[in-house]
Structures are given as structure tokens and as C-alpha cells.
C-alpha positions in Angstrom: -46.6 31.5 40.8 -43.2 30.2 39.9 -39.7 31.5 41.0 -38.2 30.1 38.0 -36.8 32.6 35.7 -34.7 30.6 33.2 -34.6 26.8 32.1 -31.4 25.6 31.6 -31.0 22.8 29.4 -27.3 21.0 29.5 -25.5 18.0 28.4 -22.2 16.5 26.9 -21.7 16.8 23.2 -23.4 15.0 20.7 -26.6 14.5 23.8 -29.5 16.2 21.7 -29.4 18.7 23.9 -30.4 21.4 20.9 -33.1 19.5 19.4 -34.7 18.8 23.0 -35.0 22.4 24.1 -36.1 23.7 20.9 -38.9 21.3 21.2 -39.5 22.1 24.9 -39.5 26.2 23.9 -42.2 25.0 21.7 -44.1 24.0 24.1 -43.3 27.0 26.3 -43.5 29.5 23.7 -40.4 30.2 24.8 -36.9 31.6 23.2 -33.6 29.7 23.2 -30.2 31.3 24.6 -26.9 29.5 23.7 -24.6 28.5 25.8 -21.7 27.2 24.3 -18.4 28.9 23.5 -17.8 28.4 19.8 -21.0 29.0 18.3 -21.1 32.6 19.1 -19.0 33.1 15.9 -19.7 33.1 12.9 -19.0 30.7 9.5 -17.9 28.0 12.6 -21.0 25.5 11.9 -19.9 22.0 11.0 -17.1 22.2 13.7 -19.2 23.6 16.0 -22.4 21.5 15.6 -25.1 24.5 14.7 -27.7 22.4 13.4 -30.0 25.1 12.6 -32.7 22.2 11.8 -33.0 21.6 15.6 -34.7 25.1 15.6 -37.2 24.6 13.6 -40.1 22.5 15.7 -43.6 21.4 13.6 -42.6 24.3 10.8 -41.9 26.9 13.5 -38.3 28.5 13.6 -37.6 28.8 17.4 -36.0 32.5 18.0 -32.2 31.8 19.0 -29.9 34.5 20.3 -25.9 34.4 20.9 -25.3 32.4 17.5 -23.6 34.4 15.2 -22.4 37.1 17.0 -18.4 37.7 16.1 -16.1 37.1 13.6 -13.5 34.4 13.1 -10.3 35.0 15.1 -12.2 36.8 17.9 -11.4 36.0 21.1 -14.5 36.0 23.2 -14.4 35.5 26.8 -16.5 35.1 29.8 -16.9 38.9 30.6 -18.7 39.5 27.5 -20.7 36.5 27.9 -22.1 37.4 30.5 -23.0 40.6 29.8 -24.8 39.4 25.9 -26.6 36.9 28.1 -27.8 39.5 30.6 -29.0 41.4 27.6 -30.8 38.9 25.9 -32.2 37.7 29.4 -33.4 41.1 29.9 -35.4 41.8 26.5 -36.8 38.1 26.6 -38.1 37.9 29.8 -39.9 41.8 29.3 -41.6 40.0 26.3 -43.1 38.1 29.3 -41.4 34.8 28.3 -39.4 32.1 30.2 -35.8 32.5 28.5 -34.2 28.8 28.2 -30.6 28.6 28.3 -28.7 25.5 25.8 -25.6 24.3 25.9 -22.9 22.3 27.5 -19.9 25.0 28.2 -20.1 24.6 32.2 -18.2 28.4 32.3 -20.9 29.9 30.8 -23.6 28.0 32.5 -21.9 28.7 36.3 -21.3 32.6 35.0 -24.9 32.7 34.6 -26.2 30.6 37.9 -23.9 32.2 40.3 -23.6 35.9 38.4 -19.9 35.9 38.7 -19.0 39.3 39.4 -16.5 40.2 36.1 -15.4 42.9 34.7 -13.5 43.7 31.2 -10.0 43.8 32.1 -7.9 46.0 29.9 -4.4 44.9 28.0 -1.3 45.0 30.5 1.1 45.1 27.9 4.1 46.1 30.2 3.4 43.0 32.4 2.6 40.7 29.0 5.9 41.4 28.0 7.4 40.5 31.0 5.5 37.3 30.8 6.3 36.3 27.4 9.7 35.5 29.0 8.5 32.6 31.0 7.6 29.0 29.9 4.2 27.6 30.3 5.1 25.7 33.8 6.4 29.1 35.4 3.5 31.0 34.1 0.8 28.2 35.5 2.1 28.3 38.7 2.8 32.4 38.8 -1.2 31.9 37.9 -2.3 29.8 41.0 -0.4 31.7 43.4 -2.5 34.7 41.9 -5.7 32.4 42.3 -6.0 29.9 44.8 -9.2 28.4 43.7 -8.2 28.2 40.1 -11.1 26.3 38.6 -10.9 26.9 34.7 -7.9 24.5 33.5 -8.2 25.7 29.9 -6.1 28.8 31.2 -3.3 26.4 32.5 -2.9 24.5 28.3 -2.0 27.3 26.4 0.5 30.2 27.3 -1.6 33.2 25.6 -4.5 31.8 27.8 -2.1 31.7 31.1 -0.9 35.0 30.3 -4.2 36.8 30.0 -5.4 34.6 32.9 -2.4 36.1 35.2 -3.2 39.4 33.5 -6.8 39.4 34.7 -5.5 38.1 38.3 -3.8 41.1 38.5 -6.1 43.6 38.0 -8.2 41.8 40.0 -5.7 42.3 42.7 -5.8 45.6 42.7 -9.6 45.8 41.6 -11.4 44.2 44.2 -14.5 46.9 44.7 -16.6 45.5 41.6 -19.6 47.4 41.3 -21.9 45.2 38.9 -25.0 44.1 38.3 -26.2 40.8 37.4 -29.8 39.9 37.7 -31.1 37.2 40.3 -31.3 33.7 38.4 -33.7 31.2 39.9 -32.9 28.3 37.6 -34.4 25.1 36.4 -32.2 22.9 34.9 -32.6 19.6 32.4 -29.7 17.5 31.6 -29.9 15.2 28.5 -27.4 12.0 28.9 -26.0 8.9 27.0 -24.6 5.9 29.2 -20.9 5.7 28.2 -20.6 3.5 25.6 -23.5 5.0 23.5 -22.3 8.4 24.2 -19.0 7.5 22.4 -20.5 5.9 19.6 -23.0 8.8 18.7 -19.7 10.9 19.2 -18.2 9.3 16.3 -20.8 8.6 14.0 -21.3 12.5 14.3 -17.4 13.1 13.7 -17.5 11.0 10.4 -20.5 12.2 9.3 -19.1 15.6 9.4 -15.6 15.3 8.4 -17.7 13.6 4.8 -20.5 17.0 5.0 -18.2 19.6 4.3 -16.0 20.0 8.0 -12.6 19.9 6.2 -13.3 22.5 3.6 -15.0 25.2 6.3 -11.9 25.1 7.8 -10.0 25.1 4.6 -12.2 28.8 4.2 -11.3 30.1 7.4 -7.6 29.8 6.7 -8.5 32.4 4.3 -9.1 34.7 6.9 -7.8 33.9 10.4 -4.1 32.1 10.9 -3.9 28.7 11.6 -3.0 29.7 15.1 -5.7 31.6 15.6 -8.0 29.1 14.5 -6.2 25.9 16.6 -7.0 28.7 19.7 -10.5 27.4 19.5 -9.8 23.6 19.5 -10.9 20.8 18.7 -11.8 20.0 15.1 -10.3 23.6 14.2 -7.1 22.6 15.9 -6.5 19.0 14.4 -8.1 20.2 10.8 -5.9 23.4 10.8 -3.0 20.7 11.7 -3.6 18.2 8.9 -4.3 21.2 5.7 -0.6 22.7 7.4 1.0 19.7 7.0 1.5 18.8 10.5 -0.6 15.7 10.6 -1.6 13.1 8.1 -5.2 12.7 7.4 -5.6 9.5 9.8 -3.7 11.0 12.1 -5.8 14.2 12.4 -9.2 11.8 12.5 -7.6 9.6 15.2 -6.6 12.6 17.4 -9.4 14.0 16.7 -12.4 11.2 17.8 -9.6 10.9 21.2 -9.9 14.5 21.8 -13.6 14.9 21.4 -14.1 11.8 23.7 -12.4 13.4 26.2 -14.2 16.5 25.9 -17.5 14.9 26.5 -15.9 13.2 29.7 -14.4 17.0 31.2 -17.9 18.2 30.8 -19.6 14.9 32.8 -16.8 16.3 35.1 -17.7 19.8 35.3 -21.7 18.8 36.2 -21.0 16.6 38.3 -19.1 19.4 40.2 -21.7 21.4 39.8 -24.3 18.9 41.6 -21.3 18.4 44.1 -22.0 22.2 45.4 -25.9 22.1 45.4 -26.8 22.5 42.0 -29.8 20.2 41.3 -29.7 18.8 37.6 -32.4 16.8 36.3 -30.9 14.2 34.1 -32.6 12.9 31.1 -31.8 9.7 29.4 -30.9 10.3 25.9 -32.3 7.3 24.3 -35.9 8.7 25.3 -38.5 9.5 22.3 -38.6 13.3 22.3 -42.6 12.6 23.4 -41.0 11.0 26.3 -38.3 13.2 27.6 -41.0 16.2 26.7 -43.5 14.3 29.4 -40.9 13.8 31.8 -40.0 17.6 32.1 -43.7 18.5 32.4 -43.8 16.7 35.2 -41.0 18.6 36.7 -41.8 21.4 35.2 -45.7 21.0 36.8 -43.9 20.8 40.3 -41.9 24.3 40.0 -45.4 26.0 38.9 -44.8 26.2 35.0 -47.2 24.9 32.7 -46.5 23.5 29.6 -48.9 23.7 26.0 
């Protein structure tokens, strides 16, 4: 019998990543879990690449959890993550079913592996408004003396983030007996890959295609309800749209950014697994221009190794 207790399946943007482990759940009779940070809210599809097609395998819908779980302007964090997945984990796998985790945010992924030991840090609003009085530079580096092996960079780009990063520090500091429980993960994972130069020109095809399917006017509807600075907190195409309907950028200027900044994406997350494999994490890379037949026959036979059969 198999130690395995989740399949992970991971990639860049734009990999097939989706498509490829709804097919493989298929086979598993299996359930999806997401991974990624954006599409846990909801009315964020085209910007956040919810192709509810790749769910639905030979006419079967694949079950999907942590899609569609907050509201616009919500700011979800790692914390609750973790706990939603340990939830989901939880009821899956006492449905006597191999959960598969999807997606290709490397925080979430790591929180799961390694069970990071988090807990929900309340508001310091005393110490925030001391904060507020700082510029970015002084905040980033009150943040690394506060943690040495500072390893998410998003909270070093944005002051909110570095404030609430320093905040959490803090308690931390003062915090350190955490008593929580995270179940033992014994993890399989599949990587789906382009080479470079594909990977970029899937990247924006996919862009184009969705700035001409409707990307520009769901932003154009969340304005309605969130501020443009809450929405340019989530990046990405909802930071360079929200720019251009504001006035701040020109159309071909908000494209152009855009494709740069979603390139470069895809190259922070090639960074962040190959990290991963760097401290012992074993990844079983794919290559993307496979047939789905084929990448499904290559992960049997890895699959077959660890003691899991597939259909």
C-alpha cells in the first residue's frame, strides 16, 4: 500500500496544468484542490484563468474545491489557506479518495508540503500606525531584521504587504509556542513544462485571447465594487486593466506591461520550483507539448512505482 496521500500537480502559467489533473482525477476518481491565490475569489475568471471546461473530462464534471470562496476586495492570506486546504483534505480523503492538489502559487504549495506552523495574527493597529510613517525601503529592511530567512518577496513590493508582514513578525516574536495541527502530507508531485520560448508564446496568445473574450470589461464590473486599489492589490491583469480604465495607462501601454509582467511571472515561479527541488523536493516534470494520452501514461508509470493504480 502507498504512503501517498496527495498528488500535487504544478507548473508556470499558461502549462495546462488544469486540464492535465482534471483528466488524471479522472482516472483516479479523484477530486481537485486549487492552489493558486487568485482564484479563491469570486467573479475573478478571465484574469485569473478559471477555465471551468478543464473540469469537465469525457462529460464528467470533476469536483473542485477552493474556487469561489471570497468576495472581491478580500484579502486572503496563507493562514487561511491552509487551514480551507486542511479542511477539504480532511473530508476528501474520509470519502476514501486521493485528494490532488493544482496550481502553480509555490506559497501555497510549500504551506501544504512542509505544514507551516501559522497562525491568524490579529490587527496591531497601534504599531500600523507607527508604521505608516516609514517609506517602503525602511519598512523592508525593519521586516528582514524581524525575519532572517525572509523567503516571500511579494511582502517586500508593496508597503500594506510589508506592514502586515512586519505586523505578523511581531506577534510572532512574542508568539513563539504555536500549538497547531496540520496533518502529515506524503506527497506526489507532477510538473507540467513548456521550453522557454514556447512557454512565452502560449503566454501571449492566451493574453490576447483574453483581453478580446471579455477580460477588460470583468474588471470594468469589479470597479463597481472594490477600488481600483484594492483591485491592483491582486496584480497582474487587475493591476494594469484597473490602470488603463483609470486613466493611468494608454491601452498599448497596459497590453505591453502587461504580456512583460506575466512573462516574468512565469519565470519567478520556474524560480520558486526549482528552489523547491534545490531542498529535496522531487518534482516530476512533464513536457507540455505531450498529447494528454501521453503525459496520462507517463504518470501511470510513476504513479505504478509509488503503489497507486490508475483506471
Amino acid at each position: 500500500m502507498s504512503d501517498i496521500n496527495l498528488i500535487i500537480v504544478t507548473g508556470p502559467t499558461a502549462s495546462g496544468k488544469t486540464s492535465f489533473a482534471a483528466h488524471l482525477a479522472k482516472r483516479l476518481d479523484s477530486e481537485i484542490i486549487s492552489a493558486d491565490s487568485r482564484q479563491v475569489y469570486k467573479e475573478m475568471n478571465i484574469g485569473t484563468g478559471k477555465d471551468y471546461e478543464d473540469y469537465l473530462v469525457d462529460g464528467f464534471l470533476i469536483p473542485s474545491h477552493l474556487i469561489d470562496i471570497r468576495e472581491p476586495g478580500y484579502k486572503y492570506n496563507v493562514y487561511e489557506y491552509q487551514q480551507d486546504f486542511m479542511d477539504t483534505f480532511e473530508k476528501i480523503t474520509s470519502r476514501g479518495k486521493l485528494p490532488i492538489l493544482v496550481g502553480g502559487t509555490g506559497m501555497y504549495i510549500e504551506a501544504v508540503i512542509k505544514g507551516y506552523k501559522l497562525i491568524n495574527v490579529p490587527v496591531n493597529e497601534p504599531l500600523r500606525i507607527e508604521l505608516e510613517k516609514k517609506n517602503l525601503p525602511d519598512l523592508v529592511d525593519q521586516l528582514k531584521k524581524l525575519n532572517a530567512n525572509l523567503h516571500n518577496t511579494t511582502d517586500t513590493k508593496h508597503k500594506k504587504r510589508t506592514i502586515r508582514a512586519i505586523e505578523i513578525a511581531t506577534y510572532y516574536q512574542y508568539h513563539d509556542q504555536l500549538d497547531t495541527y496540520f496533518p502529515k502530507i506524503c506527497p506526489l508531485i507532477l510538473g507540467v513544462k513548456f521550453d522557454r520560448g514556447s512557454r512565452r508564446r502560449i503566454i501571449s496568445e492566451r493574453l490576447h485571447a483574453r483581453l478580446t473574450s471579455g477580460m477588460i470589461e470583468e474588471v470594468e464590473q469589479l470597479l463597481k465594487k472594490v477600488t481600483p486599489e484594492e483591485l491592483i492589490f491582486y496584480g497582474l491583469e487587475y493591476k494594469f486593466i484597473s490602470q488603463y480604465l483609470t486613466g493611468q495607462l494608454t491601452k498599448d501601454e497596459m497590453i505591453k506591461k502587461l504580456e512583460i509582467a506575466i512573462h516574468q511571472f512565469a519565470k519567478r515561479q520556474m524560480t520558486w520550483f526549482r528552489k523547491m527541488e534545490r531542498g529535496g523536493i522531487k518534482i516530476h516534470w512533464l513536457d507540455g507539448h505531450m498529447t494528454m494520452e501521453e503525459k496520462l501514461n507517463r504518470a501511470q508509470v510513476i504513479l505504478h512505482k509509488q503503489g497507486i493504480a490508475m483506471k
